[in-house]
C-alpha positions in Angstrom: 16.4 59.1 -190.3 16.9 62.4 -192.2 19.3 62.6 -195.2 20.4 65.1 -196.7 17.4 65.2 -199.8 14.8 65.6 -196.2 16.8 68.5 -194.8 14.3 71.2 -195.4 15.9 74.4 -196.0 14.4 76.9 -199.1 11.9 78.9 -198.4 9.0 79.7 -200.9 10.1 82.2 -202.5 13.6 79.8 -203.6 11.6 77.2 -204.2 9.2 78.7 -206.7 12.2 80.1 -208.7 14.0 76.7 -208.8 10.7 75.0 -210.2 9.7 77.9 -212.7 6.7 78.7 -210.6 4.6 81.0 -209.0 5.0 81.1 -205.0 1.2 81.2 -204.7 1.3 78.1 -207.1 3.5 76.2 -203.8 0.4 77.4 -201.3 -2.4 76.4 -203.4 -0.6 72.4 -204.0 -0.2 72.5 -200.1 -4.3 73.8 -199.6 -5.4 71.1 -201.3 -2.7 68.6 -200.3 -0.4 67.6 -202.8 2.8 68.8 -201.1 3.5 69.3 -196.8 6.5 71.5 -196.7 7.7 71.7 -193.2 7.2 75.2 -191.1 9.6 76.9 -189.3 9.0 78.3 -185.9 8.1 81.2 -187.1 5.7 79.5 -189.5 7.7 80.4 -192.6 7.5 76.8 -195.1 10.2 75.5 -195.9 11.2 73.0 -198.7 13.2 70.1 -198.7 15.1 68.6 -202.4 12.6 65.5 -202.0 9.6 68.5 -202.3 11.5 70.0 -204.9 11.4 66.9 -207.0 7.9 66.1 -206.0 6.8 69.2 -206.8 8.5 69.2 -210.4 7.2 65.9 -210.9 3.4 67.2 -210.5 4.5 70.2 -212.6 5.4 68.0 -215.3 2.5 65.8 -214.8 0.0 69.0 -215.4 2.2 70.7 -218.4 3.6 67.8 -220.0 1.1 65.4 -219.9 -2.0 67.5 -219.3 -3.4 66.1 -216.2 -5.4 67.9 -214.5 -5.4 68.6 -210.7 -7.7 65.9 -209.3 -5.5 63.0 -211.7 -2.3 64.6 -209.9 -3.7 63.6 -206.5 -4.8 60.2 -207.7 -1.3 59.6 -209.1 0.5 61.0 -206.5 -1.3 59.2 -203.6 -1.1 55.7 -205.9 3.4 56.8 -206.3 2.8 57.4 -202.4 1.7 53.9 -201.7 3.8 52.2 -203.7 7.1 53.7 -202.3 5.9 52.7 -199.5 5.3 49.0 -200.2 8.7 48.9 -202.1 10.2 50.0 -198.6 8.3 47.2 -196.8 8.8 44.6 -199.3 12.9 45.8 -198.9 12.2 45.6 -195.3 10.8 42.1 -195.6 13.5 41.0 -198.0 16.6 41.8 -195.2 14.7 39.8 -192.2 14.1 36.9 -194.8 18.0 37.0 -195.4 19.0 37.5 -191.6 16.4 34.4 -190.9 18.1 32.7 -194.0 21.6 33.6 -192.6 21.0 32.4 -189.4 19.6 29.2 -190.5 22.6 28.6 -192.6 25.2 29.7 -189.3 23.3 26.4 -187.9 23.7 24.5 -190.3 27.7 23.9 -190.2 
């Protein structure tokens, strides 16, 4: 399901500007990883606001905080995995209150 915040649509160039960064900066996070902006048919990258916000977020975790590249990927990867237990434990939580739900339908 795409929202609005997965929509890609700035290209590098945009992207770079809206961040305070240079466009080579963008390639070298996506060489080694950090970032997977989605390609156009004609191969052109393009950014979505979730990459935006990712991509500030490493930013801020190198200038502001001084980490250096290998910590950002650690971090990163670590704020990866939990978003995606939070979504599973979510997940979990609704079929638990359907189950719940239905047992209490039963009941009466």
């Amino acid at each position: 399901m795409n929202t609005h915040n997965d929509e890609p649509c700035y290209v590098i160039s945009i992207a770079a500007k809206m961040i305070g960064i240079h466009a080579q900066t963008l390639r070298y996070y996506e060489r080694v990883g950090l970032i997977e902006p989605v390609r156009s048919q004609g191969n052109i990258r393009l950014y979505s606001n979730n990459d935006i916000e990712r991509i500030k977020h490493i930013k801020s975790l190198i200038d502001d905080l001084g980490v250096n590249l290998a910590g950002v990927e650690v971090i990163m990867n670590m704020t990866d995995r939990l978003m995606e237990m939070q979504r599973q434990i979510e997940f979990m939580e609704s079929k638990l209150e359907e189950l719940e739900q239905g047992n209490t339908s039963e009941e009466e």
